[in-house]
Every structure is written in C-alpha cells, then in structure tokens.
C-alpha positions as CSV (number, residue, x, y, z in Angstrom):
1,X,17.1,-27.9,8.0
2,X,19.9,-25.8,6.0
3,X,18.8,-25.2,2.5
4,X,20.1,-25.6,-0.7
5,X,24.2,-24.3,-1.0
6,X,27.6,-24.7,-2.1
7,X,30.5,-23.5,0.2
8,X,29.4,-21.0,2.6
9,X,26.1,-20.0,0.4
10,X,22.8,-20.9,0.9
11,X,20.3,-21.0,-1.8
12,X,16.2,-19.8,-1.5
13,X,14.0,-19.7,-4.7
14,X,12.3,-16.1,-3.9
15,X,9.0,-15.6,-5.6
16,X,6.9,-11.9,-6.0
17,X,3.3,-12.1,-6.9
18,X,2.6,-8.9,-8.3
19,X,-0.3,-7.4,-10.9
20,X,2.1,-7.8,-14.1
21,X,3.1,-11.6,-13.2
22,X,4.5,-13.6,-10.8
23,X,8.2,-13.6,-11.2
24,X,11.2,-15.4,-9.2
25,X,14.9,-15.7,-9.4
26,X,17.3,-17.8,-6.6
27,X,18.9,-15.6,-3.7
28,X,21.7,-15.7,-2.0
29,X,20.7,-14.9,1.3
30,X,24.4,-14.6,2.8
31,X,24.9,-11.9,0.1
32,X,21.3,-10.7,-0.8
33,X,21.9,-11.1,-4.2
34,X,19.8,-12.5,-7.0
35,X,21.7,-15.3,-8.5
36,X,19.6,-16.7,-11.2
37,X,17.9,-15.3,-14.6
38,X,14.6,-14.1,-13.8
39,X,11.6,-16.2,-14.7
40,X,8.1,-14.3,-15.5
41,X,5.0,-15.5,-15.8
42,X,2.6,-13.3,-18.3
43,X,0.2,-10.7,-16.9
44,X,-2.2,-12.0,-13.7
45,X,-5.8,-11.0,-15.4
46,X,-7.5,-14.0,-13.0
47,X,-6.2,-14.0,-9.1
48,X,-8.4,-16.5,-7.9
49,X,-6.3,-18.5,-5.3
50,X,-6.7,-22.0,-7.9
51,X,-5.2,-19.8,-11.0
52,X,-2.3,-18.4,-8.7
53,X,-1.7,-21.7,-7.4
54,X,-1.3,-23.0,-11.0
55,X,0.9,-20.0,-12.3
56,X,2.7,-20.7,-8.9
57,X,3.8,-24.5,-9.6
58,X,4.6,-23.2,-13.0
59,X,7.4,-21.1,-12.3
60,X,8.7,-23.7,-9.3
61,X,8.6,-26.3,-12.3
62,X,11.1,-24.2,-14.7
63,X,13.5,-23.7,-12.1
64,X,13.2,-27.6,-11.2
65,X,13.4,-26.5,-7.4
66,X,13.7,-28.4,-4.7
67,X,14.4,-26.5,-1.6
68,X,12.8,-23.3,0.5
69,X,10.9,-21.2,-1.6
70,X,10.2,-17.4,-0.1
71,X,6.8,-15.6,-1.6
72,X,5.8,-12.2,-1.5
73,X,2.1,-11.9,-1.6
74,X,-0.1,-8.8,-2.3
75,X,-1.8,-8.8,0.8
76,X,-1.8,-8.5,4.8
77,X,-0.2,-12.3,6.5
78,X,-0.7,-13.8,9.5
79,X,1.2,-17.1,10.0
80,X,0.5,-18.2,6.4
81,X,-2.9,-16.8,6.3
82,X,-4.5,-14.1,4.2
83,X,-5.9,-11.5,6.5
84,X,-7.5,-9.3,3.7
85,X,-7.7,-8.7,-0.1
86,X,-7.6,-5.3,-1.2
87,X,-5.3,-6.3,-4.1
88,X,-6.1,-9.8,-4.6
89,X,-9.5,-12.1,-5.1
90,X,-11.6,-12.0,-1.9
91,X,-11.7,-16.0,-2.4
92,X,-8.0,-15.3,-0.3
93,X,-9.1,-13.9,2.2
94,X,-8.6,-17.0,5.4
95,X,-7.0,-19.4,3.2
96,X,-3.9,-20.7,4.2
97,X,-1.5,-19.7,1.2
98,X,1.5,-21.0,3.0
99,X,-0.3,-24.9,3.2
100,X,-1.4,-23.8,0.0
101,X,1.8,-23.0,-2.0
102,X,3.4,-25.7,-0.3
103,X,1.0,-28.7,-1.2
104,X,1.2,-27.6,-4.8
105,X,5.1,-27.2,-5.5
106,X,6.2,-30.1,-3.0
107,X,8.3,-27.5,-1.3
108,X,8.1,-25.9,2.4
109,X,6.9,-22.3,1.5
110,X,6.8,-19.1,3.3
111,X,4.7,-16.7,2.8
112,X,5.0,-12.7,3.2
113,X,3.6,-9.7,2.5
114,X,4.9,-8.4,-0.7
115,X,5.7,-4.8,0.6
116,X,7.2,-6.7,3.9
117,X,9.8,-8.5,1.7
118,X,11.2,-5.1,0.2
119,X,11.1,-4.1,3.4
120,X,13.6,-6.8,4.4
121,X,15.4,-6.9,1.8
122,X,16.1,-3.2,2.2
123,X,17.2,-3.4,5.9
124,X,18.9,-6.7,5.7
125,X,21.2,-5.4,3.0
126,X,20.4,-2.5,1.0
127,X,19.4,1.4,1.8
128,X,18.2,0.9,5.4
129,X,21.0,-1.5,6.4
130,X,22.3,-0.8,10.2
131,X,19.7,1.7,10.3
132,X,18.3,2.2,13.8
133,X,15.3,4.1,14.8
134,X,11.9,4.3,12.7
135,X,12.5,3.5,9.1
136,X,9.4,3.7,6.5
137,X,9.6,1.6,3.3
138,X,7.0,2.4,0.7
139,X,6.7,0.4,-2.9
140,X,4.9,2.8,-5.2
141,X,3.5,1.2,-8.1
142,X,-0.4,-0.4,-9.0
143,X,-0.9,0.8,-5.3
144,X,1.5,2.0,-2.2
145,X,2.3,-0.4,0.2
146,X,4.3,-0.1,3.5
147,X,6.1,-2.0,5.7
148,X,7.7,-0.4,9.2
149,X,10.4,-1.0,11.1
150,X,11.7,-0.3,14.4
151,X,15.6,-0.7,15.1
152,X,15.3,-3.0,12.8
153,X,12.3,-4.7,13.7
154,X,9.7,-5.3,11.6
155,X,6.1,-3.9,12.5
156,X,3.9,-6.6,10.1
157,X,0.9,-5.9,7.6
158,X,0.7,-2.3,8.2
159,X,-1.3,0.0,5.1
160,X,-0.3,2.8,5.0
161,X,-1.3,3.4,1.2
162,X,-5.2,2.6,2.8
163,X,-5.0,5.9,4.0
164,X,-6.9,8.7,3.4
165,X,-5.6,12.2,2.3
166,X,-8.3,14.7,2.1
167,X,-11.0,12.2,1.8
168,X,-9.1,10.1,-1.1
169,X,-6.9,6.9,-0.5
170,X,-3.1,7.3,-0.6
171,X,-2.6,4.9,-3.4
172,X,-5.4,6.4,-5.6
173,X,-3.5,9.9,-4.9
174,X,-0.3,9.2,-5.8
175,X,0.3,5.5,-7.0
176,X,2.6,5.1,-10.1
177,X,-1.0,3.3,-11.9
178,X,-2.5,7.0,-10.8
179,X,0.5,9.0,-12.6
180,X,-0.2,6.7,-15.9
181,X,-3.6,6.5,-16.0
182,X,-3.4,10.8,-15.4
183,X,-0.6,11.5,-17.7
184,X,1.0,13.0,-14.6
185,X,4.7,14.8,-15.1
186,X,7.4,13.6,-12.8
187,X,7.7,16.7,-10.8
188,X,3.9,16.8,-10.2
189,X,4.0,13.0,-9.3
190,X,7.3,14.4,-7.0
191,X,5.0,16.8,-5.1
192,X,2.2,14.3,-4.7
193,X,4.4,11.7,-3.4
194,X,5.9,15.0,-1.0
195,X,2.5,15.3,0.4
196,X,2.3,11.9,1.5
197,X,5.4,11.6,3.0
198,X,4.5,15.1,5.2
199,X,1.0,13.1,6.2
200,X,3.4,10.2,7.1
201,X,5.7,12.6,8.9
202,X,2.9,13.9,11.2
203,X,1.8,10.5,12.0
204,X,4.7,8.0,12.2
205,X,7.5,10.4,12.7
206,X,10.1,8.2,11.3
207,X,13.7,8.7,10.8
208,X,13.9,7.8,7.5
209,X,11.9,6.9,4.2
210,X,12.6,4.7,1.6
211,X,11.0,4.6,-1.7
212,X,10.7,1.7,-3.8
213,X,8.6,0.3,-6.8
214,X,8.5,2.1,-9.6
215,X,10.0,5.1,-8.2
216,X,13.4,3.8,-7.5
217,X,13.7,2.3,-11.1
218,X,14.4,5.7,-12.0
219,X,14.8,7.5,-8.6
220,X,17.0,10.9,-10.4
221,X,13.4,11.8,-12.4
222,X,11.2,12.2,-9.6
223,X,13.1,12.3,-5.9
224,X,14.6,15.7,-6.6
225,X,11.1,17.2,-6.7
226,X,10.8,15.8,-2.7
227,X,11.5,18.5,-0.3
228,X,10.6,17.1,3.1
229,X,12.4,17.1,6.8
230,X,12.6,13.6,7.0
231,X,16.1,11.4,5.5
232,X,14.9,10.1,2.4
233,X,16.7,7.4,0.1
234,X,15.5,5.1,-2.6
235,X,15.7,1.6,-2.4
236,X,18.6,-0.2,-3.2
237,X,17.0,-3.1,-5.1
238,X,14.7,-1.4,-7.0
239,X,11.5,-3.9,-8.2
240,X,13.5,-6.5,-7.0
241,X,13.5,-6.2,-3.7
242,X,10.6,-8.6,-2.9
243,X,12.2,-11.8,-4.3
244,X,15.0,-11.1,-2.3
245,X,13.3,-10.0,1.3
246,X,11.0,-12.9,0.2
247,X,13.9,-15.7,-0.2
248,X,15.4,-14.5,3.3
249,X,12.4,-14.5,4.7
250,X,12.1,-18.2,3.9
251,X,15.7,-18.5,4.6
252,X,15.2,-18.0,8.6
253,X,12.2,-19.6,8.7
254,X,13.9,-23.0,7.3
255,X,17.0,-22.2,10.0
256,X,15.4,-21.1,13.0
257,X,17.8,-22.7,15.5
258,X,21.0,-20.4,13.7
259,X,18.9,-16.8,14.8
C-alpha cells in the first residue's frame, strides 16, 4: 500500500495530541517536511478516550483525508495499545487507540508515543541525523518526555521525566509548566535542566542530547546556561517535531515491504 503522492513524494497526515490541542499538518516523509497549514483544535480540558476521539475525526474532517494518518499520543504504546496514563485519562489505559483512531476517521492509523515521534523525526532528518551511538531526545514542556536511541535504533516508551531527582520527579523539577507556574528565569531554568542532563549522564551515558519542546523554540535564551560533558544540540523541528516523526512513523508502517 503506497500512500498518498505526486512524483516521487509521498503524502502522511501527521497528527500531535498534546495538552494545548491536538494539531496536524501533511508530511512529506521523503523530505521531512510539513507541507500543509497547520490545523489546531482549541485547548484539551476533557481527555477522555470518547472526547479525543471526537476532536480526532474533527481535524481528519478539515483536511478531507483519505490516506495514512501518523499520531503522536501522550503516553507509553505497545502495538496500538495504551500501556499507561500519566498524562492522559486513566479510561486509556488498554484500549486500543490505533483500532480506535482508525474506526472513527475511516483511515489506517498508527499510533506513537508523542516523545517517540520527535524522537524520529529528529534522527530521520533533523539534529541527530547519521548519528550513531546513544542519542537522548527529551521534549520539555507540560512534562519531559524521552525517547532513546541506539545507532539509530529506537529504544520504545522509555520515561525518563518519571524519574526522581532528590526525591522529586524530573518533570515537576524542571518542566517548562514548572518554570511558568514558578516564575523561573532562563538561566535558573538552564541549571535545572543542567542537573538533569548530569543525572542522565551517570545513568544512560549517552553521546548526545537533544532538547526539544519548548526549549528549542527559543534554544539561544536558555542552552547557553548548560555546561555538561555530554554533546548537546536542540532539536531541529522545534514543537513540530511530533507531527512529522508521527507521519513517518505511519509512513513505514503503510510500506513495510520498501524497509
């Protein structure tokens, strides 16, 4: 099954679920590139799986797709099911978002974690392209979320932002919700996020970070303040970078006999 394309490009509608709105654009997957205007649904105050569903179809429906359709989903998944819900309603948790997704828009849907997708995107095309060895991506915004990968593998669902630093969670540490909510200045925020990156250092020992979320919208106000041993760059897609890992994502699933 090849998806949608004209010429040599193939076509995904990539699809983020995130705390401020579900949003989606169409990728080029032989470029990674966002091809579309953006579509953005309003702010997700209700993430029970029958309102995400609706605000799902929605966004399908404005873009009149018919094709693959890549989504990024704020938790941990296992072939197409929700393996926890730290971010999301507990009602997730076992259900089967990929049947679920699918079913609603009429459309064969893949399903990743959200923090996977950047993760993707960012070695399929952007900062960690060609990059062999451990590579660390972390999205820093509501919460921290991680996705690893090993010459160029991907190491699935992993939470890193779950973990504790002296006795507090990572995200509630040094999340970009945390630096808000505290009134935080960058370079404090910059030494916070340092001191996660040396816990990371002593227990993944990876070859390089890459920082994305809301720290790579701006990356010049807050990654100078970083001093660690570790090759660090910020994310080439910036808050993007989920709709596009996503649409690839979704791109080799629908083409598995071309990998």
């Amino acid at each position: 099954m090849i998806t949608q394309k004209t010429g040599n490009t193939v076509e995904v509608l990539g699809i983020d679920i995130g705390s401020f709105g579900i949003k989606g654009a169409i990728v080029d997957t032989n470029l990674g590139e966002i091809i579309s205007k953006k579509r953005t649904t309003d702010k997700l105050l209700d993430t029970r799986p029958h309102k995400l569903i609706a605000k799902m179809h929605k966004i399908v429906k404005e873009f009149e797709w018919k094709g693959p359709i890549g989504c990024a989903f704020p938790a941990p998944i296992a072939k197409g099911i929700v393996r926890s819900a730290a971010r999301i309603d507990e009602a997730w948790v076992d259900a089967d978002a990929d049947h679920l997704f699918s079913e609603i828009t009429g459309c064969p849907v893949s399903v990743i974690n959200d923090t996977d997708a950047t993760g993707i995107a960012e070695m399929t095309f952007g900062s960690g392209k060609n990059m062999q060895g451990t590579v660390v991506i972390l999205t820093v915004g509501t919460g921290v979320g991680s996705s690893i990968f090993r010459d160029g593998v991907l190491l699935p669902n992993t939470e890193l932002g779950q973990m504790l630093l002296k006795g507090i969670p990572i995200e509630d540490y040094a999340s970009n919700k945390v630096r808000k909510d505290e009134g935080i200045k960058r370079k404090d925020w910059g030494k916070r996020l340092q001191k996660i990156l040396e816990h990371y250092e002593k227990v993944v020992h990876p070859d390089m970070f890459i920082l994305g979320g809301q720290v790579s919208k701006k990356p010049e106000k807050t990654m100078p303040f970083i001093k660690i041993n570790t090759r660090l760059k910020s994310a080439h897609f910036k808050n993007d970078a989920s709709i596009v890992g996503a649409g690839y994502y979704a791109f080799k699933n629908a083409n598995r006999d071309l990998f």
